[in-house]
N, CA, C and O atoms as a GROMACS GRO file, in nm:
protein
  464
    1UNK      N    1   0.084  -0.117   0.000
    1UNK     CA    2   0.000   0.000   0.000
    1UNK      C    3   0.089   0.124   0.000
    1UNK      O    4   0.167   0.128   0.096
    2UNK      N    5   0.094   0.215  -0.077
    2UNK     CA    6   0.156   0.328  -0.084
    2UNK      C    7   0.176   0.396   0.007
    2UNK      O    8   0.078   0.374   0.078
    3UNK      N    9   0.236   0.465   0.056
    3UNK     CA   10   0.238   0.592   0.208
    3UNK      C   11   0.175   0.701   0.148
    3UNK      O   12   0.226   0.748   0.046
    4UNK      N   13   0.067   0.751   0.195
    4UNK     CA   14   0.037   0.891   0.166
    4UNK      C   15   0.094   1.042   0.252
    4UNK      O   16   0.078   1.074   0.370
    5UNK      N   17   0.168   1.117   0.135
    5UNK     CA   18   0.218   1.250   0.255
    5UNK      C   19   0.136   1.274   0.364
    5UNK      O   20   0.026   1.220   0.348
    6UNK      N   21   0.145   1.335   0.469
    6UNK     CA   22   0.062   1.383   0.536
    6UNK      C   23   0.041   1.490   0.480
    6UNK      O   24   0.119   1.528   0.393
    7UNK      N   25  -0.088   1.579   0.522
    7UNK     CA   26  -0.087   1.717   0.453
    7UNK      C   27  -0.055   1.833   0.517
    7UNK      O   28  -0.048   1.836   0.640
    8UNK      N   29  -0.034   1.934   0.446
    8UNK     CA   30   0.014   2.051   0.499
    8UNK      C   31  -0.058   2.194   0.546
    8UNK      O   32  -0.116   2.271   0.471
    9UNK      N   33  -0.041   2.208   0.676
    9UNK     CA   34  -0.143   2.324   0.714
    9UNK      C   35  -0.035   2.416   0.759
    9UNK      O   36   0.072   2.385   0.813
   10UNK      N   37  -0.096   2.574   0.718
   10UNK     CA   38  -0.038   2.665   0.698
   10UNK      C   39  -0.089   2.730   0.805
   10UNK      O   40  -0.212   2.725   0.804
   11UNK      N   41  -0.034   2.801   0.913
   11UNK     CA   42  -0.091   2.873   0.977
   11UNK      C   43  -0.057   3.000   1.005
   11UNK      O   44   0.044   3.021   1.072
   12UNK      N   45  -0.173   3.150   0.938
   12UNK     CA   46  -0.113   3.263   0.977
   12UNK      C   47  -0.131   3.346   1.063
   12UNK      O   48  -0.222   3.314   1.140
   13UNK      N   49  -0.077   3.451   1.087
   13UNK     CA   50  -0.044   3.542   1.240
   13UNK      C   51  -0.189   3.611   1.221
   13UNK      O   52  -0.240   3.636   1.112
   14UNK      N   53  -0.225   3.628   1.301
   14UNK     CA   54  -0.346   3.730   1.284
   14UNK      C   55  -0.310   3.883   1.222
   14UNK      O   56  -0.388   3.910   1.131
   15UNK      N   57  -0.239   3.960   1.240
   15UNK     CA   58  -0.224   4.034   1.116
   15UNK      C   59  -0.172   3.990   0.996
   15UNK      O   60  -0.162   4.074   0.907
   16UNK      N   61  -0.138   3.881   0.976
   16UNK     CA   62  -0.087   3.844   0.827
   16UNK      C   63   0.033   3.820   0.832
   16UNK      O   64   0.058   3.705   0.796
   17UNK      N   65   0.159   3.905   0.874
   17UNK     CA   66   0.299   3.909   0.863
   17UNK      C   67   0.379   3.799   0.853
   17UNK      O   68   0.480   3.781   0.784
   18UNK      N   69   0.298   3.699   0.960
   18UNK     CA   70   0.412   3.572   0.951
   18UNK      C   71   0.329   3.469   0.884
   18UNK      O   72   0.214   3.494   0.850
   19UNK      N   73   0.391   3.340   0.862
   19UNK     CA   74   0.323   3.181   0.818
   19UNK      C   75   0.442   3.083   0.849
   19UNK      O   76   0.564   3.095   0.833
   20UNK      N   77   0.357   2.973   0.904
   20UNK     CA   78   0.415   2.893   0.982
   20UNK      C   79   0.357   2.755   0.883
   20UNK      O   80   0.235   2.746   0.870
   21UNK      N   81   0.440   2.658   0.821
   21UNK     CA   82   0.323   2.547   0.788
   21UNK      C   83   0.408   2.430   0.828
   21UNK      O   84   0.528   2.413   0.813
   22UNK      N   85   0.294   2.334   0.895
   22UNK     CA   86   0.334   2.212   0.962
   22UNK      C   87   0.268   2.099   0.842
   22UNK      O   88   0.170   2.097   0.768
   23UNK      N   89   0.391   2.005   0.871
   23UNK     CA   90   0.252   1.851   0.827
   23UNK      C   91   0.189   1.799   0.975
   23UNK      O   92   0.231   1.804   1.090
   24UNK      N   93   0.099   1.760   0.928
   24UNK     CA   94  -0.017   1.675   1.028
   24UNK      C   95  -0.020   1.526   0.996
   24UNK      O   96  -0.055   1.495   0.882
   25UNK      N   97   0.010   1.436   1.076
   25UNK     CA   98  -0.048   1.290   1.028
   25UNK      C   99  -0.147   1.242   1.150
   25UNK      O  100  -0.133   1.206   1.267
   26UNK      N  101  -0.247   1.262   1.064
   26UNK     CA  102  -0.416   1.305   1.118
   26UNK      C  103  -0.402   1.157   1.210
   26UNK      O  104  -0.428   1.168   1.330
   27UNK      N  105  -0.375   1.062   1.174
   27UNK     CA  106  -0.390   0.916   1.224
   27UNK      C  107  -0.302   0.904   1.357
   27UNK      O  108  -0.356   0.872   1.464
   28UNK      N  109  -0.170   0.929   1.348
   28UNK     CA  110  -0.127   0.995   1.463
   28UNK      C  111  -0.204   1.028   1.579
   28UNK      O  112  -0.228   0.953   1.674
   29UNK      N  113  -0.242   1.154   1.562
   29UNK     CA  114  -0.332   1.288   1.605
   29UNK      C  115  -0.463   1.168   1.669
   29UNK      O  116  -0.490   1.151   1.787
   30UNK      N  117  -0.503   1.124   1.595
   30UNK     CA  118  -0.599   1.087   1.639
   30UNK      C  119  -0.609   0.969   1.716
   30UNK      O  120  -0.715   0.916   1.748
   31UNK      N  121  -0.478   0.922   1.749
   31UNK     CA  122  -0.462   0.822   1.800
   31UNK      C  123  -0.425   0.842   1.979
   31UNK      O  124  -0.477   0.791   2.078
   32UNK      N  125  -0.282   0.966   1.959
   32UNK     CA  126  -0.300   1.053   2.036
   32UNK      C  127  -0.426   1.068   2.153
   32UNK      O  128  -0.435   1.023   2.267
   33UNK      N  129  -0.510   1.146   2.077
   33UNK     CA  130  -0.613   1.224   2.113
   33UNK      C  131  -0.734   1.111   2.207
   33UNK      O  132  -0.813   1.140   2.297
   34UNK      N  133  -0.702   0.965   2.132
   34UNK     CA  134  -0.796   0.899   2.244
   34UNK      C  135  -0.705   0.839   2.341
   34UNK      O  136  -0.750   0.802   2.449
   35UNK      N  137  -0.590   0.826   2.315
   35UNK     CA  138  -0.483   0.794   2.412
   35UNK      C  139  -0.581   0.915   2.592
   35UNK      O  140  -0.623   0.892   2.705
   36UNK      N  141  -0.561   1.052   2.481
   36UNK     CA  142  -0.554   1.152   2.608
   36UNK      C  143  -0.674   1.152   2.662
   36UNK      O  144  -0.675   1.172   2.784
   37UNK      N  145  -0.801   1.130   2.596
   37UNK     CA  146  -0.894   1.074   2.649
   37UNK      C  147  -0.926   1.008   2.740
   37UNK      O  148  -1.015   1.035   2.820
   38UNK      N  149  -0.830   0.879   2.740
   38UNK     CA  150  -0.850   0.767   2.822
   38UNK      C  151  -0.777   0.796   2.952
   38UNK      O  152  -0.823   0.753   3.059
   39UNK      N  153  -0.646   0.878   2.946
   39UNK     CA  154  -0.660   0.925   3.098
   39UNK      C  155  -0.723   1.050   3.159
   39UNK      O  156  -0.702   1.089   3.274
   40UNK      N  157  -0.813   1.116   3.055
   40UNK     CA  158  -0.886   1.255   3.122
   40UNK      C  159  -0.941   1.230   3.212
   40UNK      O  160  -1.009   1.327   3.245
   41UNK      N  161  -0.954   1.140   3.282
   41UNK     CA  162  -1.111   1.142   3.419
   41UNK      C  163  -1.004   1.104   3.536
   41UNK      O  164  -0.897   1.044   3.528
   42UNK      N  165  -1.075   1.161   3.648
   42UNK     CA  166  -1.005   1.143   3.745
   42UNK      C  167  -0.958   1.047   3.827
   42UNK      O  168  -0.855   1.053   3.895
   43UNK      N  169  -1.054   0.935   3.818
   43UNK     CA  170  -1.069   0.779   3.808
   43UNK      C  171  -0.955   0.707   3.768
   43UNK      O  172  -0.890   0.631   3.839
   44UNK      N  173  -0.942   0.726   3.693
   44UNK     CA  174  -0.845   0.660   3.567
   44UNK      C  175  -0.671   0.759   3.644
   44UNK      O  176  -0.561   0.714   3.676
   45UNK      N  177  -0.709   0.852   3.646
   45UNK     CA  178  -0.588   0.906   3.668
   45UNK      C  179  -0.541   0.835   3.832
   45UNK      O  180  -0.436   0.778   3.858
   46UNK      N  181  -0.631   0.855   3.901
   46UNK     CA  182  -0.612   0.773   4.021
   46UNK      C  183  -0.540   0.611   4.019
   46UNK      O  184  -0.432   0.574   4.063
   47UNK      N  185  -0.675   0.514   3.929
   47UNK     CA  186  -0.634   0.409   3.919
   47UNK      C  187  -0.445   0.419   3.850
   47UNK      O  188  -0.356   0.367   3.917
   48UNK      N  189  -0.407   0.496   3.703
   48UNK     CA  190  -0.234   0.488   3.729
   48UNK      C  191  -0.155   0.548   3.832
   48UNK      O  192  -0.037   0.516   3.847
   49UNK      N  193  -0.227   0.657   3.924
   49UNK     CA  194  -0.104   0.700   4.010
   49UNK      C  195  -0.104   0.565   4.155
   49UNK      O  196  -0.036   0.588   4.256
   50UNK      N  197  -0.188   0.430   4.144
   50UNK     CA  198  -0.211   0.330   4.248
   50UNK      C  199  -0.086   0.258   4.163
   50UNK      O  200   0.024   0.220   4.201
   51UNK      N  201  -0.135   0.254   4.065
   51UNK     CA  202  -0.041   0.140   3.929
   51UNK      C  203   0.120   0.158   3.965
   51UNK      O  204   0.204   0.069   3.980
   52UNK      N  205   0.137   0.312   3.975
   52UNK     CA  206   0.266   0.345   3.974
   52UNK      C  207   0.320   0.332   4.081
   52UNK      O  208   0.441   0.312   4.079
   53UNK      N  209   0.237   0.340   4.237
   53UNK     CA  210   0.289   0.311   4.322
   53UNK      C  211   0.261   0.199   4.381
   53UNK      O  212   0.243   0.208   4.503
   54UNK      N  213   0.250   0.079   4.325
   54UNK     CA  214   0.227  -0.053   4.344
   54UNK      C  215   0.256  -0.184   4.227
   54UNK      O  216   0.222  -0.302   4.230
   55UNK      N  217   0.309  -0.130   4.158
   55UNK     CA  218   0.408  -0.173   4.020
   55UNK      C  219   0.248  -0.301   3.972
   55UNK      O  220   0.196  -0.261   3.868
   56UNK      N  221   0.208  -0.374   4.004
   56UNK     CA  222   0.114  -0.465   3.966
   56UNK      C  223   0.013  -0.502   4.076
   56UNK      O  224   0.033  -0.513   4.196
   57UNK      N  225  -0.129  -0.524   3.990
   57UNK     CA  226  -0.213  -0.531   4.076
   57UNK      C  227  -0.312  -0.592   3.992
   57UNK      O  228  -0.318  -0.590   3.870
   58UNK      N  229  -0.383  -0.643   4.068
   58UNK     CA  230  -0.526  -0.756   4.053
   58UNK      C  231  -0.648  -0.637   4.030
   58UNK      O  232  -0.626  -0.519   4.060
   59UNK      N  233  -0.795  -0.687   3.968
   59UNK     CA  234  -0.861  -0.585   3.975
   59UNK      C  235  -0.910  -0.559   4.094
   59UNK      O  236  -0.937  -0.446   4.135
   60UNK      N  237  -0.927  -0.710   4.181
   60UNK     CA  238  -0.998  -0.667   4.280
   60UNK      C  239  -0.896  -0.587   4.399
   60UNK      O  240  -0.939  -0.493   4.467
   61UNK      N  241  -0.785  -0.630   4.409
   61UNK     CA  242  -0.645  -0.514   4.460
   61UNK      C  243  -0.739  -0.420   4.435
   61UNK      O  244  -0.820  -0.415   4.527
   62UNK      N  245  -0.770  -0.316   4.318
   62UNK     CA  246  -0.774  -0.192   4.284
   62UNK      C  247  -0.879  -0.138   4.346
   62UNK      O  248  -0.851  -0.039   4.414
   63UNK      N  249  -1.014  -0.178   4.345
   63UNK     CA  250  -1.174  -0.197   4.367
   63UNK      C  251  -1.146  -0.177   4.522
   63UNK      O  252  -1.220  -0.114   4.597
   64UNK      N  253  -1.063  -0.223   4.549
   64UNK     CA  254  -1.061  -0.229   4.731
   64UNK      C  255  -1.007  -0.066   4.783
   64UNK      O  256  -1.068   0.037   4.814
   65UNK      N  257  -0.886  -0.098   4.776
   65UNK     CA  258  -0.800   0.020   4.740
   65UNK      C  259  -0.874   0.169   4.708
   65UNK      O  260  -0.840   0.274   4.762
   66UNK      N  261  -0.996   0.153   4.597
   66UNK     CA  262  -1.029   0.285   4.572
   66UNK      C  263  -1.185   0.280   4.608
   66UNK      O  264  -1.265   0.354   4.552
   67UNK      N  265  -1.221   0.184   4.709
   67UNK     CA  266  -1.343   0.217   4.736
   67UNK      C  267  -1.442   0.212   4.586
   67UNK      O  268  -1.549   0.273   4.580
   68UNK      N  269  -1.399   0.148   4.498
   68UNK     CA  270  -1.535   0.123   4.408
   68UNK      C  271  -1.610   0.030   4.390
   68UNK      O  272  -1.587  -0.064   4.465
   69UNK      N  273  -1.722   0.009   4.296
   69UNK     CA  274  -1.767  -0.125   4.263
   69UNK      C  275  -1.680  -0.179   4.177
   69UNK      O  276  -1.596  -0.112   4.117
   70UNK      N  277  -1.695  -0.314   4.166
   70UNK     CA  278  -1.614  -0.410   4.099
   70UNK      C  279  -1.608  -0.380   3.892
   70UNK      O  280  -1.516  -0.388   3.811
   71UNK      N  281  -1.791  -0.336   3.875
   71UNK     CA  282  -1.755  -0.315   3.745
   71UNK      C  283  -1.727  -0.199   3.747
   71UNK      O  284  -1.715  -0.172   3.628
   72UNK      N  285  -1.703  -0.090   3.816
   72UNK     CA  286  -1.651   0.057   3.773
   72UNK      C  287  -1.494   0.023   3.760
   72UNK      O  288  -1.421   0.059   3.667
   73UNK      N  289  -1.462  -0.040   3.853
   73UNK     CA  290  -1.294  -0.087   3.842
   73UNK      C  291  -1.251  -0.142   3.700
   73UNK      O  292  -1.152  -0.105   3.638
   74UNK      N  293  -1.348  -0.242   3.655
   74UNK     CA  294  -1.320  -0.312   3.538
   74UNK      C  295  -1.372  -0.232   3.409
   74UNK      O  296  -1.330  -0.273   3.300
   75UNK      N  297  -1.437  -0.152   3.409
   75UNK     CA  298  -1.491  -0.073   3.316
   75UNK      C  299  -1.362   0.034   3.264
   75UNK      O  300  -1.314   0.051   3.152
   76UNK      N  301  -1.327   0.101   3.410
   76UNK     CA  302  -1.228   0.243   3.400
   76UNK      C  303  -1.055   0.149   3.352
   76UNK      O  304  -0.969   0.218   3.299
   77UNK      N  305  -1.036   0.054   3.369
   77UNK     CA  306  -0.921  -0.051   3.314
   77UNK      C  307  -0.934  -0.063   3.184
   77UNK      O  308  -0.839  -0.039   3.110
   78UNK      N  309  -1.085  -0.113   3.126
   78UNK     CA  310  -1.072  -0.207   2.997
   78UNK      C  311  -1.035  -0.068   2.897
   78UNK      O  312  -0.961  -0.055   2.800
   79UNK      N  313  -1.136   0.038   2.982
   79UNK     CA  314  -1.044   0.164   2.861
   79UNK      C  315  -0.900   0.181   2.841
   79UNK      O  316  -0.844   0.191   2.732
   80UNK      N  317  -0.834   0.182   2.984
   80UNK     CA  318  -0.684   0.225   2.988
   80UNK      C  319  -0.625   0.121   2.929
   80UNK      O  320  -0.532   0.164   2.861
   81UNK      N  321  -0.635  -0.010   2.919
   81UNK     CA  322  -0.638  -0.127   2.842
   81UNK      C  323  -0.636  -0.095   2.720
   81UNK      O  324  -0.528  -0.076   2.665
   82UNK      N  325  -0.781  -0.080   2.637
   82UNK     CA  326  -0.780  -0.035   2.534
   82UNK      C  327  -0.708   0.098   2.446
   82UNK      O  328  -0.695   0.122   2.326
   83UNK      N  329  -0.673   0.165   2.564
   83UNK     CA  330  -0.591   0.295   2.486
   83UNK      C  331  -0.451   0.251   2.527
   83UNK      O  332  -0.376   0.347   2.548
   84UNK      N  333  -0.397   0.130   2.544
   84UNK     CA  334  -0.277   0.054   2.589
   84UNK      C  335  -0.139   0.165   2.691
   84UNK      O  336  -0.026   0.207   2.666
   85UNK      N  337  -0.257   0.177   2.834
   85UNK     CA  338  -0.180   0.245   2.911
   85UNK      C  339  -0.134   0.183   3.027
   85UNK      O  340  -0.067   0.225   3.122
   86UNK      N  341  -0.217   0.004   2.984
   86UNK     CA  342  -0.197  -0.047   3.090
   86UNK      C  343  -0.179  -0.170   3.030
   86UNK      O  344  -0.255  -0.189   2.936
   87UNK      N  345  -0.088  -0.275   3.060
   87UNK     CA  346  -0.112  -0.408   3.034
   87UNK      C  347  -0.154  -0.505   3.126
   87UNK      O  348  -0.141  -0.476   3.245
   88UNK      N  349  -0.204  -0.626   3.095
   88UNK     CA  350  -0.202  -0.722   3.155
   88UNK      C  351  -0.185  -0.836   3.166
   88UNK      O  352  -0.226  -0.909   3.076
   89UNK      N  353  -0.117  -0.894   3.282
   89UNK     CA  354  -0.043  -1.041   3.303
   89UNK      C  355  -0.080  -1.131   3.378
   89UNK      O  356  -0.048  -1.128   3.497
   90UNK      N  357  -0.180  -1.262   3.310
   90UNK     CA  358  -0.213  -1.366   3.391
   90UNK      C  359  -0.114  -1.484   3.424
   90UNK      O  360  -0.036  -1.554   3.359
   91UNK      N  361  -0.158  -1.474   3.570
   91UNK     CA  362  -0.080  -1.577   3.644
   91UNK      C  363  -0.192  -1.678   3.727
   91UNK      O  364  -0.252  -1.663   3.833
   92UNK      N  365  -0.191  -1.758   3.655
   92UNK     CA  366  -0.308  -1.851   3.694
   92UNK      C  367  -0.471  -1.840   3.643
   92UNK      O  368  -0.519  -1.888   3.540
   93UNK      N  369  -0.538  -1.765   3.745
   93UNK     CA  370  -0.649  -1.770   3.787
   93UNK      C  371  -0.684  -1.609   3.793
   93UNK      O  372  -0.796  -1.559   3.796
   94UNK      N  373  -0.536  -1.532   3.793
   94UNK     CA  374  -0.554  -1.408   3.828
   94UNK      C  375  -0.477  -1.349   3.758
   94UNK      O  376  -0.360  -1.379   3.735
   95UNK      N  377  -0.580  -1.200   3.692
   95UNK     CA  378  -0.483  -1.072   3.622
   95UNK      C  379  -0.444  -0.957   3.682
   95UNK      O  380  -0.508  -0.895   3.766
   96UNK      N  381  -0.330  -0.926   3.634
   96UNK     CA  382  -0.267  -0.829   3.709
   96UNK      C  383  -0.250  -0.711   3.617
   96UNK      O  384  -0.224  -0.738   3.500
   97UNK      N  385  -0.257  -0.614   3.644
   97UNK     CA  386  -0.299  -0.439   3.586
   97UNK      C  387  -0.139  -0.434   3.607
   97UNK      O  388  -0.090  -0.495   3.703
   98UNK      N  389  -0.043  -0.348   3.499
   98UNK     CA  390   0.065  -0.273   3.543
   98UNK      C  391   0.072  -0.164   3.434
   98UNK      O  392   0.010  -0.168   3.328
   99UNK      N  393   0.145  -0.079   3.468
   99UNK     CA  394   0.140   0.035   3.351
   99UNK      C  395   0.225   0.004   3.257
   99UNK      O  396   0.308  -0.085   3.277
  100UNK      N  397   0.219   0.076   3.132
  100UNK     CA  398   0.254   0.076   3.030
  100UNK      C  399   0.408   0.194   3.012
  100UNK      O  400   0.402   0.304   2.956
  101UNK      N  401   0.516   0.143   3.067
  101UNK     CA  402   0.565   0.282   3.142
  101UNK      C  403   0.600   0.358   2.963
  101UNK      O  404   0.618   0.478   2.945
  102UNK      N  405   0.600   0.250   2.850
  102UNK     CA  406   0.648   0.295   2.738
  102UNK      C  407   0.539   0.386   2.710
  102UNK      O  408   0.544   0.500   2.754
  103UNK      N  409   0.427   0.338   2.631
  103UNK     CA  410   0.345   0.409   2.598
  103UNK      C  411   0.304   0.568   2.674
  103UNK      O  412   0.279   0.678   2.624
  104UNK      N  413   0.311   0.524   2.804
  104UNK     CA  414   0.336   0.670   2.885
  104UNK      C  415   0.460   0.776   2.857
  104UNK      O  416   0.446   0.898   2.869
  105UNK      N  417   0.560   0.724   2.825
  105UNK     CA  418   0.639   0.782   2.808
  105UNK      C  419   0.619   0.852   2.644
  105UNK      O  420   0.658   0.966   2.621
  106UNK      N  421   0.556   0.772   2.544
  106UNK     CA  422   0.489   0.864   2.470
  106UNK      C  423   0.402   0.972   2.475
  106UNK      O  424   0.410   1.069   2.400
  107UNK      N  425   0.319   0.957   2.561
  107UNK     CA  426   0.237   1.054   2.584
  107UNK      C  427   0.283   1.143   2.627
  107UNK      O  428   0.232   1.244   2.578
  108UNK      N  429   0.389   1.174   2.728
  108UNK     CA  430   0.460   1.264   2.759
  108UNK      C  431   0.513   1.341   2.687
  108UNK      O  432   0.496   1.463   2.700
  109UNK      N  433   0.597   1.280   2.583
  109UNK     CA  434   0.694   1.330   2.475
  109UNK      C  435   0.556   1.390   2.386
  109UNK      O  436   0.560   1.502   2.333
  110UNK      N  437   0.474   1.329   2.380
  110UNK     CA  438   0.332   1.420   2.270
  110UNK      C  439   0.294   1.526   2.343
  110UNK      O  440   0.319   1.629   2.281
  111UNK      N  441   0.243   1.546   2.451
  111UNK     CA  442   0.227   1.647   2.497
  111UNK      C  443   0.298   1.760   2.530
  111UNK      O  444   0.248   1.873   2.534
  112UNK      N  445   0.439   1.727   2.559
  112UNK     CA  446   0.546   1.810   2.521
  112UNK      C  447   0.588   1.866   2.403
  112UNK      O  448   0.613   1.986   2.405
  113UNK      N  449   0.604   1.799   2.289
  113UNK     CA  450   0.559   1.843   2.172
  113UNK      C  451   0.435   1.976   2.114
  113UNK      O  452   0.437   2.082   2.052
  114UNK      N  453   0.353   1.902   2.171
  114UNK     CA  454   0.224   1.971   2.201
  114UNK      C  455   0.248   2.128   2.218
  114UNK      O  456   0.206   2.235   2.175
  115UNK      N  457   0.330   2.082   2.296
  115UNK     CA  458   0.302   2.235   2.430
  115UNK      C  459   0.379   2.355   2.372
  115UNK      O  460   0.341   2.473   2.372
  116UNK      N  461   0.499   2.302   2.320
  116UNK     CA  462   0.593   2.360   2.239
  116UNK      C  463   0.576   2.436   2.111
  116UNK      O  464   0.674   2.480   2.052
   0.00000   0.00000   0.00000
């Protein structure tokens, strides 16, 4: 399948004087963007700052820990899961939540980017 350029957006100063043009690779961006999603709620942000200070954990570990119900625990995971901020490792009978320290470390570097 061919690579398609990304495209190019031009952006100018509000009086006109300057232009700035970036490429965008929208797929990226948008990949990004549900990444940042998935840790916007406070929940979620909670459940990785437990992650980080407890290197691996069970769901029901977590559920206890944060005072929730069992499917809010498993609900606010399968996202961070799905936006791969978290992995998981069965040992037996039981899964264990740990962070994704890579993928985080992308997000960092994007939002820094970002910011810049």
């Amino acid at each position: 399948m061919p690579k398609i350029a990304a495209p190019e957006l031009t952006l100018v100063s509000k009086n006109g004087s300057s232009k700035i043009s970036i490429r965008i690779d929208y797929a990226a961006l948008k990949k990004a963007a549900g990444v940042l999603r998935a840790v916007n709620h406070k929940l979620r942000q909670s459940i990785i700052r437990l992650l980080e200070d407890n290197v691996k954990m069970t769901v029901t570990e977590i559920y206890v820990k944060l005072r929730l119900e069992q499917s809010v625990a498993s609900q606010h995971l399968a996202i961070l899961r799905n936006a791969n901020v978290v992995k998981t490792d069965r040992d037996g009978k039981f899964i264990y939540y740990t962070l994704n320290h890579n993928r985080i470390s992308e997000l960092a570097d994007l939002v820094e980017e970002l910011a810049n």
